[in-house]
C-alpha positions as CSV (number, residue, x, y, z in Angstrom):
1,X,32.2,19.9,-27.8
2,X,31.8,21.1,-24.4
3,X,27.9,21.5,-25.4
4,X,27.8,17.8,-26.5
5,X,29.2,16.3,-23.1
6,X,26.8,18.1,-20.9
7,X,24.1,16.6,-22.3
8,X,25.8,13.5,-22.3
9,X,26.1,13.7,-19.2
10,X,22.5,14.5,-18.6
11,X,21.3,12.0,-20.8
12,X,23.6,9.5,-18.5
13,X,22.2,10.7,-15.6
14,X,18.8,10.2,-16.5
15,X,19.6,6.5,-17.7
16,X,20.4,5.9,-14.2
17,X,17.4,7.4,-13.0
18,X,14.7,5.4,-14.9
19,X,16.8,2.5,-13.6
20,X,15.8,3.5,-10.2
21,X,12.1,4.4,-10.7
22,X,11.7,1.3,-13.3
23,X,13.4,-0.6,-10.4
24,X,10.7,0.8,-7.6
25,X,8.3,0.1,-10.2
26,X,8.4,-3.5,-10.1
27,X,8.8,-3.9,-6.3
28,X,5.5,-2.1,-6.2
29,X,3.9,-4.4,-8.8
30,X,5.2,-7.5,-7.0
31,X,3.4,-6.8,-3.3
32,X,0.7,-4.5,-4.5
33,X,-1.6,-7.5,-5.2
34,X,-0.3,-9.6,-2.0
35,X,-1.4,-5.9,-0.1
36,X,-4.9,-6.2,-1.6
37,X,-5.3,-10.0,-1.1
38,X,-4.6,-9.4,2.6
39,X,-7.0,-6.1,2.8
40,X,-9.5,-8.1,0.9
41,X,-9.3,-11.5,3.1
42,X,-10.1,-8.8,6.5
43,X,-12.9,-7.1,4.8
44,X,-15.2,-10.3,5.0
45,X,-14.7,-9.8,9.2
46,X,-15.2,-6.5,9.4
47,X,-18.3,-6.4,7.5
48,X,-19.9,-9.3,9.6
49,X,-19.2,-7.6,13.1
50,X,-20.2,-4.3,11.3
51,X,-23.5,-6.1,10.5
52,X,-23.3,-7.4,13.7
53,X,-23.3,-4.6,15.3
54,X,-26.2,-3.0,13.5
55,X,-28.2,-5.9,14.0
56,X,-27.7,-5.4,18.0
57,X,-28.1,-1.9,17.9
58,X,-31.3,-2.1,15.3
59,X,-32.6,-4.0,18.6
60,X,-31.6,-1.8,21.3
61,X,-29.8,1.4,20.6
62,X,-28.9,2.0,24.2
63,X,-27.9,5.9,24.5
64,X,-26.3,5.1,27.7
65,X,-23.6,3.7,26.1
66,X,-20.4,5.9,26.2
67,X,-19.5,5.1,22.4
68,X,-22.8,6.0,21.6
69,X,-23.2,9.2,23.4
70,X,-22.8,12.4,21.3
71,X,-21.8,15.4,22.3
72,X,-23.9,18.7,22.7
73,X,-20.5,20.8,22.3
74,X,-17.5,19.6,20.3
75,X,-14.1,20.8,22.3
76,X,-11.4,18.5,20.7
77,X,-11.1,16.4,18.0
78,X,-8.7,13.6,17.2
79,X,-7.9,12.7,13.7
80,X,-6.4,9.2,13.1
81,X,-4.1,9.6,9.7
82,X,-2.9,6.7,7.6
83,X,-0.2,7.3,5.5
84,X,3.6,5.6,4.3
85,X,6.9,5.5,5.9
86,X,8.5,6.4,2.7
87,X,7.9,8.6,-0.1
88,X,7.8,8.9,-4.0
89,X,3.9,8.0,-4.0
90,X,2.3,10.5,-6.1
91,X,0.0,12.8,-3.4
92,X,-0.6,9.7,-1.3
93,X,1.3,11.6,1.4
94,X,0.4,15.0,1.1
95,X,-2.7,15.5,-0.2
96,X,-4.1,13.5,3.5
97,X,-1.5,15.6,5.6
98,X,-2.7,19.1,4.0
99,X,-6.1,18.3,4.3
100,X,-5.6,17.6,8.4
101,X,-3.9,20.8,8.5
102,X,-6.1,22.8,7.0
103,X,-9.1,21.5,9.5
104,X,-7.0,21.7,12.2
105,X,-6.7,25.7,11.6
106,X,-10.6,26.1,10.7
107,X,-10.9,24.6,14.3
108,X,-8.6,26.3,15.9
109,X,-10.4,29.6,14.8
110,X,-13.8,28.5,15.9
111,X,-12.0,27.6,19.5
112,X,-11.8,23.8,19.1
113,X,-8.7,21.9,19.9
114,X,-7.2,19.2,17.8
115,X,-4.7,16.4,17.8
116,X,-3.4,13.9,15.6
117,X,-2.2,10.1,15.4
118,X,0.0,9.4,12.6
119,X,0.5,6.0,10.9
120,X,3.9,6.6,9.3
121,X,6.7,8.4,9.3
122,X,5.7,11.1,6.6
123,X,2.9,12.0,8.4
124,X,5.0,12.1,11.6
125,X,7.4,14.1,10.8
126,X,5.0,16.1,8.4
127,X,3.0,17.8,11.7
128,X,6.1,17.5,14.0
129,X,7.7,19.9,12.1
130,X,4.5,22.1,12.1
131,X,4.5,22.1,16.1
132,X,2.1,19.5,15.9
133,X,3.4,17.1,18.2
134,X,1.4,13.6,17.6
135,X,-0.3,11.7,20.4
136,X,0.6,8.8,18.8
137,X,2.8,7.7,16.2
138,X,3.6,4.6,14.5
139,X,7.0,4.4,12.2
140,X,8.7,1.7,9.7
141,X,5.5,-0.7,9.6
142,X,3.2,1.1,7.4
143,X,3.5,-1.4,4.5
144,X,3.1,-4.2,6.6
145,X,0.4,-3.3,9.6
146,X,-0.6,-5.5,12.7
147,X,-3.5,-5.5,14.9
148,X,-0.9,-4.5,17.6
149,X,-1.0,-1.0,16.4
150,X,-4.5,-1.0,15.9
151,X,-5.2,-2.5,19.5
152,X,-3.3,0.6,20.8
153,X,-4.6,3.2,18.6
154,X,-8.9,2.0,19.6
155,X,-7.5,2.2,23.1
156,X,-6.5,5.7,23.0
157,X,-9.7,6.9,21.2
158,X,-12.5,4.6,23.1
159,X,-10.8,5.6,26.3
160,X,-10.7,9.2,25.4
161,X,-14.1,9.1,24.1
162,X,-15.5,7.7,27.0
163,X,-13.9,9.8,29.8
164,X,-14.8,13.2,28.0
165,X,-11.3,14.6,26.6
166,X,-12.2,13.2,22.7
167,X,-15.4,14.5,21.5
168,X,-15.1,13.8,17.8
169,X,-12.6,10.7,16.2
170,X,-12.0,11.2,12.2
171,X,-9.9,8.2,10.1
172,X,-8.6,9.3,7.1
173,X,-7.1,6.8,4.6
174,X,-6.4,5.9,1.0
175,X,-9.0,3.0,0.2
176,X,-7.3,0.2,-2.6
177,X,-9.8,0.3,-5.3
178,X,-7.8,-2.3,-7.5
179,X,-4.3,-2.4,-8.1
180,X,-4.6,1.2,-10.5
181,X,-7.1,3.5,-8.3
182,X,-6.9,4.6,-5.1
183,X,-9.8,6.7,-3.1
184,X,-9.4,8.8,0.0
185,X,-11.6,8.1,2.4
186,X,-12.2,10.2,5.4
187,X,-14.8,8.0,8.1
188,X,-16.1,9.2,11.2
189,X,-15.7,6.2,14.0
190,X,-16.8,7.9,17.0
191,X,-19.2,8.8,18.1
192,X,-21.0,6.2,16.2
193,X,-24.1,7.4,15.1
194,X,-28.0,5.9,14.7
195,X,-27.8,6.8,10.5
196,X,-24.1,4.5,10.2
197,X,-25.4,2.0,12.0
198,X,-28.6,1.6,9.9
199,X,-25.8,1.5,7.1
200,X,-23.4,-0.5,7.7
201,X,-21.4,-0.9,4.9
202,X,-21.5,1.9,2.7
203,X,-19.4,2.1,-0.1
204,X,-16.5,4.5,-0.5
205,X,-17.6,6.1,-3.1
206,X,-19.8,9.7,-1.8
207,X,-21.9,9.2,-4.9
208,X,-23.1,5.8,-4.3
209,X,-23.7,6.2,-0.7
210,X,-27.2,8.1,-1.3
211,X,-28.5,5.0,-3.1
212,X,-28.2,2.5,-0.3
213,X,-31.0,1.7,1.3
214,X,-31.2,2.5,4.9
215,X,-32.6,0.3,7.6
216,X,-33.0,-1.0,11.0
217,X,-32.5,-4.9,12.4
218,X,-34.8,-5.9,15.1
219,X,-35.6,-9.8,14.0
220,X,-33.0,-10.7,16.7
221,X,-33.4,-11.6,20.9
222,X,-30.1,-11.6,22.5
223,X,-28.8,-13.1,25.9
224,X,-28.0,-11.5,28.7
225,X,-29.6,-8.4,26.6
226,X,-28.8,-6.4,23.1
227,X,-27.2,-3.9,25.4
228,X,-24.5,-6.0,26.9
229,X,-23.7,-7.6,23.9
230,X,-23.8,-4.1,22.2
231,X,-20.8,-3.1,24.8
232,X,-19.0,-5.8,24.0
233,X,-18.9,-5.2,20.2
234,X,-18.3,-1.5,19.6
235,X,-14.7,-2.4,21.0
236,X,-14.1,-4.6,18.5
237,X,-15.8,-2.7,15.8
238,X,-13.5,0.2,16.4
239,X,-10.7,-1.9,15.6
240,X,-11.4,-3.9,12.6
241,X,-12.3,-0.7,11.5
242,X,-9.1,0.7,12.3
243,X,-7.6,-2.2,11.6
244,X,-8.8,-2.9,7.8
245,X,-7.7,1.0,7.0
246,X,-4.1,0.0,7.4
247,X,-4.4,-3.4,5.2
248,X,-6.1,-1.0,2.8
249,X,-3.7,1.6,3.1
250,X,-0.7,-0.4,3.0
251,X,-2.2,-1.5,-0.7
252,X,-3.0,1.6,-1.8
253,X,0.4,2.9,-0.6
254,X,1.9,0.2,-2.9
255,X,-0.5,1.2,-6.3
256,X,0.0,5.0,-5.6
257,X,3.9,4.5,-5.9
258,X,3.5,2.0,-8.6
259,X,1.8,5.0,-10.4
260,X,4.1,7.2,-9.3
261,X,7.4,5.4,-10.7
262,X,5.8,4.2,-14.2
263,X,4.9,7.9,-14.8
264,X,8.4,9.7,-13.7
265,X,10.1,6.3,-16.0
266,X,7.6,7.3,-18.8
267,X,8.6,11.2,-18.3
268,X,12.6,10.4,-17.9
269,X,11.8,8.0,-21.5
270,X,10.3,11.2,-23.2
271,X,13.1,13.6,-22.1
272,X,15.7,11.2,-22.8
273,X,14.4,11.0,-26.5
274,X,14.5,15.0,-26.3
275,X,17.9,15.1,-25.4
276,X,19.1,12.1,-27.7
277,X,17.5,14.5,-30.7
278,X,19.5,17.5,-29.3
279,X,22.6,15.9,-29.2
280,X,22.7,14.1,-32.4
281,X,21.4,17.5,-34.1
282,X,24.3,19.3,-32.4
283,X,27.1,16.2,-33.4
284,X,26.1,16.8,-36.9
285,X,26.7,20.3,-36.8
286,X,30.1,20.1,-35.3
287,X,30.5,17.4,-38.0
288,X,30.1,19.7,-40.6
289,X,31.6,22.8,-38.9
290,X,34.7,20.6,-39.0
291,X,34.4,19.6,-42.2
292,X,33.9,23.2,-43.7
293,X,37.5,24.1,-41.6
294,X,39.2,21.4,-43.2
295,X,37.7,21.8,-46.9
296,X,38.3,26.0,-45.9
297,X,42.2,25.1,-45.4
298,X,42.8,22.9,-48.5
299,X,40.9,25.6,-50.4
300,X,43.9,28.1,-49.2
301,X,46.4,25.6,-49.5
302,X,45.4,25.6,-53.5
303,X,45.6,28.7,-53.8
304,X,48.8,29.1,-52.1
C-alpha cells in the first residue's frame, strides 16, 4: 500500500504540472501571432531605409564617415544580446548566452577586450554572475520592446564607434520564422561594410545568402550631396535594425516557449500513462495478495 500512494502522489503531482505547462502553453499561442504581426508590420521600414541606404551609399560610399570607417586593429568588441525576461523557452536563453561566452574567452586569449548589452533579465543576470558586468541592460520588457530601448542602445554603439573605444558591434537574436521555427541570427551592424550594403536584405538563412545577387545603386543624384544624406541615415539604420531584432525576438521568445511547454505537457502525458500502468498493475497484485490471505485463512479454518 505504501508503494501505491507514492505514486499516487506522483501521478497527482504531475497532473498539476501539465496544468501549468498546458496553461503557459496557450498564453504563448495567444500573443505569439500578435508578436509576429508587429515584427512583420516593422520589417517593411526597415527594409526601405536599408535599401535606402544602399542606394546612397551605391552613389557615394564616403570612407570618411565614422560608421563607415573600419578598423586596421580590433581592441574591443561589444555584443548586443537579445534574449527573454523569463524562462522555460527551450535553449532560447542559453544557447545565445553560451555562445557570447565562449567568444568572449577566444578574445580574451588573443588580447581583445569585450563587453556586453543584455536585453533581458536571463541574459543579465546570466553574465553578471560570470563577472561580466553589462554596459547596458534592459529588464521586464523583453516581450513587449519600444524604440526607447533601442534609441539608447544605437546611442551607446554609434557613439562608441565613432570616438574609437568600440571597434567591432555583433547583434545576436532569435529571428521568428513562423509561429513553429525560430533561427539565430548573429548580424554584424558596425562597422557597416561595402559587401552588406550592396546586400541589403539578406535572408537569415547562411545557405541562401550566397545566392543573392550582389550589386551597387548609383541611378540616384541627391541634394545637398549622397554624403550628407548618407550621415543622416546610418543613425537610423542602426536602430530599425536594432529595433526590428526585439519585435522579432519578442516573437520568437513567444514560439520557443510555446514549444517548450507542448513538449514538457506531451512528456508529463507519456509519464503519467507510465505511472497510471504501474499503479493499476501493482493494485491488482495487492488485490490478489489479499485475496490469497483470506481464501489461505478459510482454508485453515476448514481444516480446523
Amino acid at each position: 500500500m505504501a508503494n501505491l500512494r507514492e505514486i499516487s502522489r506522483r501521478m497527482s503531482s504531475i497532473k498539476s504540472t501539465m496544468q501549468i505547462t498546458r496553461t503557459m502553453e496557450m498564453i504563448s499561442t495567444a500573443r505569439i501571432q500578435k508578436a509576429l504581426t508587429r515584427a512583420q508590420e516593422a520589417l517593411p521600414y526597415k527594409d526601405a531605409i536599408t535599401n535606402m541606404l544602399a542606394n546612397v551609399a551605391g552613389a557615394s560610399l564616403d570612407e570618411s564617415q565614422p560608421l563607415l570607417q573600419g578598423r586596421d586593429e580590433e581592441k574591443h568588441v561589444l555584443f548586443i544580446i537579445v534574449a527573454s525576461d523569463r524562462g522555460l523557452a527551450g535553449g532560447f536563453n542559453i544557447l545565445q548566452q553560451r555562445q557570447v561566452e565562449r567568444e568572449i574567452e577566444e578574445l580574451k586569449a588573443r588580447g581583445i577586450e569585450a563587453s556586453v548589452i543584455t536585453c533581458g533579465r536571463k541574459p543579465t543576470e546570466y553574465f553578471t554572475y560570470r563577472k561580466i558586468e553589462p554596459v547596458l541592460s534592459f529588464v521586464g520588457i523583453s516581450s513587449d520592446p519600444n524604440m526607447d530601448e533601442a534609441d539608447r542602445i544605437a546611442s551607446y554603439v554609434m557613439d562608441g564607434y565613432a570616438n574609437g573605444t568600440i571597434d567591432r558591434v555583433e547583434l545576436l537574436y532569435w529571428h521568428a520564422k513562423n509561429r513553429v521555427d525560430q533561427i539565430q541570427v548573429t548580424e554584424k551592424i558596425l562597422p557597416i561594410s561595402r559587401e552588406a550594403l550592396m546586400m541589403p536584405n539578406p535572408p537569415r538563412d547562411p545557405e541562401a545568402v550566397s545566392m543573392v545577387d550582389r550589386k551597387a545603386y548609383s541611378d540616384y543624384s541627391f541634394e545637398p550631396s549622397a554624403s550628407e544624406v548618407l550621415g543622416y541615415l546610418m543613425p537610423a539604420y542602426i536602430r530599425t535594425v536594432i529595433y526590428h531584432a526585439l519585435l522579432d525576438s519578442a516573437a520568437a521568445e513567444h514560439g520557443a516557449r510555446r514549444r517548450a511547454m507542448q513538449s514538457a505537457t506531451d512528456n508529463a502525458s507519456e509519464v503519467l500513462s507510465t505511472l497510471s500502468h504501474t499503479y493499476n498493475r501493482e493494485r491488482q497484485g495487492a488485490i490478489t495478495t489479499e485475496l490469497n490471505e483470506i481464501i489461505g485463512g478459510a482454508s485453515a479454518l476448514e481444516d480446523n
